[in-house]
MARMI-484929 format. One record per residue (C-alpha): residue number from 1; x, y, z. Coordinates in Angstrom, 1 decimal, padded with zeros to 4 digits, m for minus. Each point is the difference from the previous one (the first is absolute). Layout:
N
> k  xx  yy  zz
> NUM  X  Y  Z;
...
END
This chain:
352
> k  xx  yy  zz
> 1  m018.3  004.1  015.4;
> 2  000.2  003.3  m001.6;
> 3  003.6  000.4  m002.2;
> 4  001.3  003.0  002.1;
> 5  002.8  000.4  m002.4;
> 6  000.4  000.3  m004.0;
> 7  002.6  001.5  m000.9;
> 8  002.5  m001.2  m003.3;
> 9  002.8  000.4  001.5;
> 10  001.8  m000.8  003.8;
> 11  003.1  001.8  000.9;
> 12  001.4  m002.8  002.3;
> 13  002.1  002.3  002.6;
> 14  003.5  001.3  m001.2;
> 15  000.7  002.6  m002.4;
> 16  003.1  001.3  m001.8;
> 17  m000.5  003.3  002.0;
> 18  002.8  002.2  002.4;
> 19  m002.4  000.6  002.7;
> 20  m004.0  m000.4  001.2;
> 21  m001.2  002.7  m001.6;
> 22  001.8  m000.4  m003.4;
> 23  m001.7  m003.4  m000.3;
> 24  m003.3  001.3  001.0;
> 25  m000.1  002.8  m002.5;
> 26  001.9  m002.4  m002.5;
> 27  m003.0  m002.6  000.5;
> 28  m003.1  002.5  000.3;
> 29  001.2  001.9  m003.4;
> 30  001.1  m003.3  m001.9;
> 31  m002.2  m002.7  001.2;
> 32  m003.0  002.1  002.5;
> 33  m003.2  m001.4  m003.0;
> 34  001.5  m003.6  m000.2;
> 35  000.4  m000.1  004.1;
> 36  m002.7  m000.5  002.9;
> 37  003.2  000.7  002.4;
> 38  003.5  001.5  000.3;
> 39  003.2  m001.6  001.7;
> 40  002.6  002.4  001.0;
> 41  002.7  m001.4  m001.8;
> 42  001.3  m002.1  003.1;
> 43  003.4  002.0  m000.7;
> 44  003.3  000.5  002.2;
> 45  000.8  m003.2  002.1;
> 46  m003.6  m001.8  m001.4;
> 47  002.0  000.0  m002.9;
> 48  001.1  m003.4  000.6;
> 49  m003.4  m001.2  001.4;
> 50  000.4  m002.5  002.9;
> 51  003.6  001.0  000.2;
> 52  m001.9  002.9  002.1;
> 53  m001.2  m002.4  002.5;
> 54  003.2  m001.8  000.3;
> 55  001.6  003.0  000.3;
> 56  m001.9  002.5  002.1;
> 57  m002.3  m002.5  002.4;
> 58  001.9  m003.3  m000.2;
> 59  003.9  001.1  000.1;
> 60  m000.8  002.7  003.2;
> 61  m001.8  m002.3  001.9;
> 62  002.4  m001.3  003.1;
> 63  m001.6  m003.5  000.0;
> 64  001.3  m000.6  m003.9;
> 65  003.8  m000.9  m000.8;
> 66  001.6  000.0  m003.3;
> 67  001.4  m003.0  m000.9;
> 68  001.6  001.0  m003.6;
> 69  000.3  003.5  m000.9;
> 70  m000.8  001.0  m003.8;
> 71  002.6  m001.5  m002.6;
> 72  m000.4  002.5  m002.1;
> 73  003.5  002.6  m000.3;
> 74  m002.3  002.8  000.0;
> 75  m002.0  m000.7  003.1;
> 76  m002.8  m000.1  m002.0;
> 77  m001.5  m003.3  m001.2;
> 78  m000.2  m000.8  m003.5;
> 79  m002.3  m003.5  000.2;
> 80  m001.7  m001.8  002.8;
> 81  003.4  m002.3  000.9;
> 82  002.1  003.8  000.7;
> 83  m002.7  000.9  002.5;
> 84  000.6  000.3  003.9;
> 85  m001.0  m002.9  001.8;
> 86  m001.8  m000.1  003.3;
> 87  m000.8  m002.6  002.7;
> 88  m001.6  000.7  003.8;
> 89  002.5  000.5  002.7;
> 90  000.5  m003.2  001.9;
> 91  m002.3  m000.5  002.9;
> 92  m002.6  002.4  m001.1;
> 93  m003.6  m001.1  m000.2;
> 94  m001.5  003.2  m000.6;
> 95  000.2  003.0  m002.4;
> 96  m001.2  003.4  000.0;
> 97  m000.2  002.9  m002.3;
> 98  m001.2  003.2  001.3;
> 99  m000.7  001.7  m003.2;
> 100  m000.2  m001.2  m003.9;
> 101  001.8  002.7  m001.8;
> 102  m001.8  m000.3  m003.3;
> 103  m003.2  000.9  001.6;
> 104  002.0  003.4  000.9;
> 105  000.7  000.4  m003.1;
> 106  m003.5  m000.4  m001.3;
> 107  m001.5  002.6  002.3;
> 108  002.4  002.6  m001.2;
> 109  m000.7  m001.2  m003.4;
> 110  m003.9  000.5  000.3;
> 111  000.5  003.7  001.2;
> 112  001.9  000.6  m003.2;
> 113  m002.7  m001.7  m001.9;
> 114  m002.9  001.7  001.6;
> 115  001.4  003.7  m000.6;
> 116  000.9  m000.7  m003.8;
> 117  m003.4  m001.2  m000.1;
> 118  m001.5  003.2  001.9;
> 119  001.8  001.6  m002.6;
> 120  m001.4  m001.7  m003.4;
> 121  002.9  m001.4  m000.8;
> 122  m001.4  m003.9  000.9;
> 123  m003.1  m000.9  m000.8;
> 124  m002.8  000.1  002.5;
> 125  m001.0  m003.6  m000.4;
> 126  003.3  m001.8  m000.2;
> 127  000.8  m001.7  003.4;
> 128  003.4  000.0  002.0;
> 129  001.6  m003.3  m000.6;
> 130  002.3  m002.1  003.0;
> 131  002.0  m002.8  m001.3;
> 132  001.0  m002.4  003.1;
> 133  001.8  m003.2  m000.3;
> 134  m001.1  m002.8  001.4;
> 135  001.5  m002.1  003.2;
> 136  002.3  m002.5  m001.8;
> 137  001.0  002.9  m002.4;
> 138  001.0  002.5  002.9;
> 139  001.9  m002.7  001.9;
> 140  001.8  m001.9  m003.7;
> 141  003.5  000.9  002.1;
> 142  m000.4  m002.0  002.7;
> 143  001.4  m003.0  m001.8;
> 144  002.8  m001.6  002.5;
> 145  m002.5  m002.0  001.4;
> 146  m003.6  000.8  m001.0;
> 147  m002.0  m002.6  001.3;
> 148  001.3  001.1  003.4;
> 149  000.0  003.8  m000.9;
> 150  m003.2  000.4  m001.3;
> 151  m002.5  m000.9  001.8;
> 152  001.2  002.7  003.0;
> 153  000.6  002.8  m003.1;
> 154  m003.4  m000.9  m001.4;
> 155  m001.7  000.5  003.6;
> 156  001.8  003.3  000.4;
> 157  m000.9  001.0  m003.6;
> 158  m003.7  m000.8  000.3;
> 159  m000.2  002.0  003.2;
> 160  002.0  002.7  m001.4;
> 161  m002.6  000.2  m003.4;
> 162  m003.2  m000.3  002.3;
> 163  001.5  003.7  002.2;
> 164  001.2  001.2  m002.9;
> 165  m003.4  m000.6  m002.2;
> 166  m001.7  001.8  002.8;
> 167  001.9  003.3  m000.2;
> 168  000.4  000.0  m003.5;
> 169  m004.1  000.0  m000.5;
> 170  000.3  002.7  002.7;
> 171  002.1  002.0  m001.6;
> 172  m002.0  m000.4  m003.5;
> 173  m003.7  000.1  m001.0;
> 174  m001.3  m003.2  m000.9;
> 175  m001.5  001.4  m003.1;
> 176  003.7  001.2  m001.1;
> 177  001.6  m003.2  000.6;
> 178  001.4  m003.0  m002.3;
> 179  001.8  m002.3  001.1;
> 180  001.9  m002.9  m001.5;
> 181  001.4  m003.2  001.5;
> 182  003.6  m000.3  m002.0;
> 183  001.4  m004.0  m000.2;
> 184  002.6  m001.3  m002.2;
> 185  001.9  m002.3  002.4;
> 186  m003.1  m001.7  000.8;
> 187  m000.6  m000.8  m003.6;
> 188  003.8  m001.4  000.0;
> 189  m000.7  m001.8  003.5;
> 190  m003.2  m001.9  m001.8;
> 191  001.9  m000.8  m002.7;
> 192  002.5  m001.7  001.6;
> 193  003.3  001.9  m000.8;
> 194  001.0  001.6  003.0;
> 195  003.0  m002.2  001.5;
> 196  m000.6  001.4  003.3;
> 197  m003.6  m000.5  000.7;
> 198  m001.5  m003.0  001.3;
> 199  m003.7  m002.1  m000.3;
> 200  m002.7  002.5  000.5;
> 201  m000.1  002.5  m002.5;
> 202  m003.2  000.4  m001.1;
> 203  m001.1  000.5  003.9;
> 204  002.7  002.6  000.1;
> 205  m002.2  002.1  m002.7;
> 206  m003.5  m001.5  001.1;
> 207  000.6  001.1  003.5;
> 208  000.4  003.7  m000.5;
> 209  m002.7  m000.1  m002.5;
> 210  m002.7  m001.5  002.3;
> 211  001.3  002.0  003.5;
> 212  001.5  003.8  m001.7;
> 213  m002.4  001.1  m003.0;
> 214  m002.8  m000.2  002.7;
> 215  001.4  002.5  001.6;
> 216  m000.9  002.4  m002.9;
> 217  m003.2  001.8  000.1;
> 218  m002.3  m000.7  m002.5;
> 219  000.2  003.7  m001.3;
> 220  003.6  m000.4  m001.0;
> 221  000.7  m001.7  m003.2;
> 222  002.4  m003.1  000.3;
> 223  002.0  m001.5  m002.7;
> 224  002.3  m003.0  m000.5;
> 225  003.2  000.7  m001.9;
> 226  001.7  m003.9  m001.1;
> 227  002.9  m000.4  m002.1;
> 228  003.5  m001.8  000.3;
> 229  002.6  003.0  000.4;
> 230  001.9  002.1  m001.9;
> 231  003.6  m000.1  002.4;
> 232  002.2  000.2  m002.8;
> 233  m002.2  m000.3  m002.7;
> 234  m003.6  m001.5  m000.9;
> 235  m001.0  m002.7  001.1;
> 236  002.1  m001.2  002.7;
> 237  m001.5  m003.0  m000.8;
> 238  m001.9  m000.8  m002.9;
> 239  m003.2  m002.1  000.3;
> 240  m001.5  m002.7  m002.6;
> 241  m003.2  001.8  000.8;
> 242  m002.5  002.0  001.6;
> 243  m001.7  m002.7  002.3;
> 244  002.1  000.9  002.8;
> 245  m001.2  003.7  000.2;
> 246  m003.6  m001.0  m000.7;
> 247  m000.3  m002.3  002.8;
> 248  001.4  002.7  002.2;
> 249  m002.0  002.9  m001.6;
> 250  m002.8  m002.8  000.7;
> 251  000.5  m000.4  003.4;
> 252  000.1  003.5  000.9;
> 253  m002.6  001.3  m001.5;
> 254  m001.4  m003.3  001.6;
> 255  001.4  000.6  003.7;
> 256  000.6  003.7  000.7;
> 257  m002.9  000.4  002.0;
> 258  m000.9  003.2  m002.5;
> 259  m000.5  001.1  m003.3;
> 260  003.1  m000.5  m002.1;
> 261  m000.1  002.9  m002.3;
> 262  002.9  m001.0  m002.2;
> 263  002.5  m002.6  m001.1;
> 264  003.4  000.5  m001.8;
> 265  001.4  m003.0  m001.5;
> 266  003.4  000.3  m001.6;
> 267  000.3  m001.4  m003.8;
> 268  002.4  m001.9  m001.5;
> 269  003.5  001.0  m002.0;
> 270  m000.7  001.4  m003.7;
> 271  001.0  m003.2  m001.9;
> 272  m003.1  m001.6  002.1;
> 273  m002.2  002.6  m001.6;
> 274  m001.9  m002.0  m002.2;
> 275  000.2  m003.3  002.6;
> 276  m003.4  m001.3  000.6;
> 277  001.2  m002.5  002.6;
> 278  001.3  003.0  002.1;
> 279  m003.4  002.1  m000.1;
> 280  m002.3  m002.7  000.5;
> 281  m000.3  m000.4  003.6;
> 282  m002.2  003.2  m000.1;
> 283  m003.1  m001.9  m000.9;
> 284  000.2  m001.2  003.6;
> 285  m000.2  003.2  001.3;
> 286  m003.0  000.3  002.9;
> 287  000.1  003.6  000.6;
> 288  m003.6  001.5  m000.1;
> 289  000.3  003.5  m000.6;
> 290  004.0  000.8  001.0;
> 291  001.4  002.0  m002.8;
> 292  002.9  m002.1  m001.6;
> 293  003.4  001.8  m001.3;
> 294  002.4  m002.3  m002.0;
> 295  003.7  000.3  000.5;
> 296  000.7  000.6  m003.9;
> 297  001.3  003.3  m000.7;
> 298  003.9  m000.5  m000.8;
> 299  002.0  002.7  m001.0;
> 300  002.5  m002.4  m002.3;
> 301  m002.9  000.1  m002.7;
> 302  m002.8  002.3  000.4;
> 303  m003.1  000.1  m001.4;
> 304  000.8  m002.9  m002.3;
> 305  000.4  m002.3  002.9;
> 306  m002.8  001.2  002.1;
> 307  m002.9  m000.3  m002.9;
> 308  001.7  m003.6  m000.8;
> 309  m000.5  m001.1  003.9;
> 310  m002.9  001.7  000.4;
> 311  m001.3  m001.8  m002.9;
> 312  001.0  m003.3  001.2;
> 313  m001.5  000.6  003.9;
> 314  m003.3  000.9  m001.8;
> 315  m000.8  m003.7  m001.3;
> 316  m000.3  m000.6  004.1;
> 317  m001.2  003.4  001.6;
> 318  m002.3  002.4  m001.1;
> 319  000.7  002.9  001.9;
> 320  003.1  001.2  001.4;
> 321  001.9  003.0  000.5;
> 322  004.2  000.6  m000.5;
> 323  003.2  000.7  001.7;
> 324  003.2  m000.2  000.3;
> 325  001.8  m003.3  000.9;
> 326  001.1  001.1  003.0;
> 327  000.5  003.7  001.1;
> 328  002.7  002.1  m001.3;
> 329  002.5  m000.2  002.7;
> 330  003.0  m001.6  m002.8;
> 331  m001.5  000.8  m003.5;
> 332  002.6  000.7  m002.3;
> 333  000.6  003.6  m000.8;
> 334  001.4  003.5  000.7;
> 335  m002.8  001.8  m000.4;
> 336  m002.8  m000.5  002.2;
> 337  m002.4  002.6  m001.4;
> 338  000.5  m001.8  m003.1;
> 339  m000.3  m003.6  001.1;
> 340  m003.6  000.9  001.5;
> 341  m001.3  002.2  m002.9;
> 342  001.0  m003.6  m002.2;
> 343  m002.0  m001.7  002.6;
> 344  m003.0  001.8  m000.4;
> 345  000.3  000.2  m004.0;
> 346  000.6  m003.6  m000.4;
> 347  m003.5  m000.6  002.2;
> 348  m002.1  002.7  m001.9;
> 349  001.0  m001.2  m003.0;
> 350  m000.9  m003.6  000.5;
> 351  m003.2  000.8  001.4;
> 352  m000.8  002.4  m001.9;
END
């Protein structure tokens, strides 16, 4: 298979930006030759990632009850144990959602990205990147019973992303389009450190893998975006390697029914920098000709940090390309302008 994307750098979704276009024009002028695509910034209530979904498609729905309301005296949760938490109303079987919000956003985000482009402000070549989370991401509130709960969210989520996938490739160009598959509870789930969750966690992420990405033309690139959290901080949990997300990354470029474009796989915490044992699970990687981006970018020490664990994930693959840990959703700063501009010194200056 034919690499489809080479670029040095992945933006993985959010940006320290006020609003869609600030994060567009913020990521064409700081980042448009290290990029093969542009997120929108995933600003406003995306802020807080699946906090959206709970939010805006879970909260609304009338089959849904809240059990516990946040704990946190602001309303707005600082860590996973002050969010909202959910369970199906009693005696229904069945849920549907209408509409996913997210995808609304999306459209209205592509028409801002296709006039900057009209107007040479983003390149012509970069693509219009979609981050969407994955089922057991969306759904991480329903928690007062989830072997009960999930299975009927799952079913309503699945149907929901299949109508929803349709109008969004409507609504966009194939050619234009990137989009990204966003887990970090799944990650947690495998792992084993979810108190909620029961057996069956790696069919919770196989099963979307093998019955959504399908979905996808072939036109479209598809990417994988695997790392442990960042709600409070990075990780949320911290793993003694990489061989979780290789088996995953493994399995879907293995199972998704299309080519897998690109992987993100999160890195480790800076004192691991130099920790063999954590990079070297990626000699089992079975990816053909996905593009690989490696979580290690950290903003606590720069380009130090990154050319010592890029050093160390060299003795185990050849080729990779870089990004963030996570997105920039709760990256330390006041200045956002400034936090990105570090980002893309601290990568040209290490591959350079």
């Amino acid at each position: 298979m034919t690499r489809r994307v080479d670029s040095e750098l992945l933006l993985v979704g959010s940006l320290p930006a006020d609003s869609t276009e600030a994060a567009f024009r913020a990521g064409a002028d700081l980042f448009g030759d290290l990029v093969f695509a542009l997120p929108d910034g995933e600003t406003g209530p995306r802020a807080a990632w699946v906090g959206y979904e709970r939010e805006h498609l879970a909260r609304p729905n009338p089959g849904v009850v809240v059990v516990e309301e946040t704990a946190s005296p602001t309303g707005i949760p600082r860590h996973a144990y002050e969010t909202p938490v959910f369970a199906v109303r009693e005696g229904v079987r069945e849920l549907h959602w209408d509409t996913w919000p997210r995808i609304d956003d999306a459209i209205a985000s592509y028409a801002v990205f296709r006039d900057l482009r009209e107007r040479g402000v983003i390149p012509s070549r970069l693509r219009f990147q979609v981050g969407l989370p994955f089922p057991s991401s969306a759904l991480n509130a329903f928690k007062a019973d989830f072997a009960r709960d999930y299975p009927i969210a799952e079913r309503a989520f699945e149907d929901l992303v299949r109508r929803e996938l349709a109008r969004l490739l409507d609504a966009i160009p194939v050619r234009d389009l990137a989009i990204q598959w966003d887990m970090a509870y799944e990650t947690q789930d495998i792992s084993g450190v979810l108190a909620w969750t029961p057996e069956g966690a790696w069919e919770r992420f196989a099963r979307p893998v093998r019955t959504l990405t399908r979905l996808i033309p072939e036109e479209v690139l598809v990417g994988y975006h695997l790392c442990y959290g960042t709600f409070p901080e990075w990780p949320m949990f911290e793993a003694h390697d990489m061989s979780t997300l290789v088996r995953m990354a493994n399995y879907a470029v293995a199972e998704s029914g299309r080519p897998v474009d690109w992987l993100h796989l999160a890195g480790p915490r800076y004192l691991r920098s130099e920790d063999r044992r954590f990079f070297r699970p990626l000699t089992d990687l079975e990816v053909d000709a996905t593009r690989v981006f490696l979580g290690i970018v950290l903003p606590i020490d720069g380009v130090p940090g990154l050319r010592r664990r890029r050093a160390t994930a060299s003795r185990y693959l050849d080729d990779f390309g870089v990004a963030m840990y996570c997105g920039f959703g709760r990256q330390p700063g006041l200045d956002g302008q400034q936090t990105m501009r570090e980002h893309r010194d601290t990568v040209r200056a290490t591959l350079g």
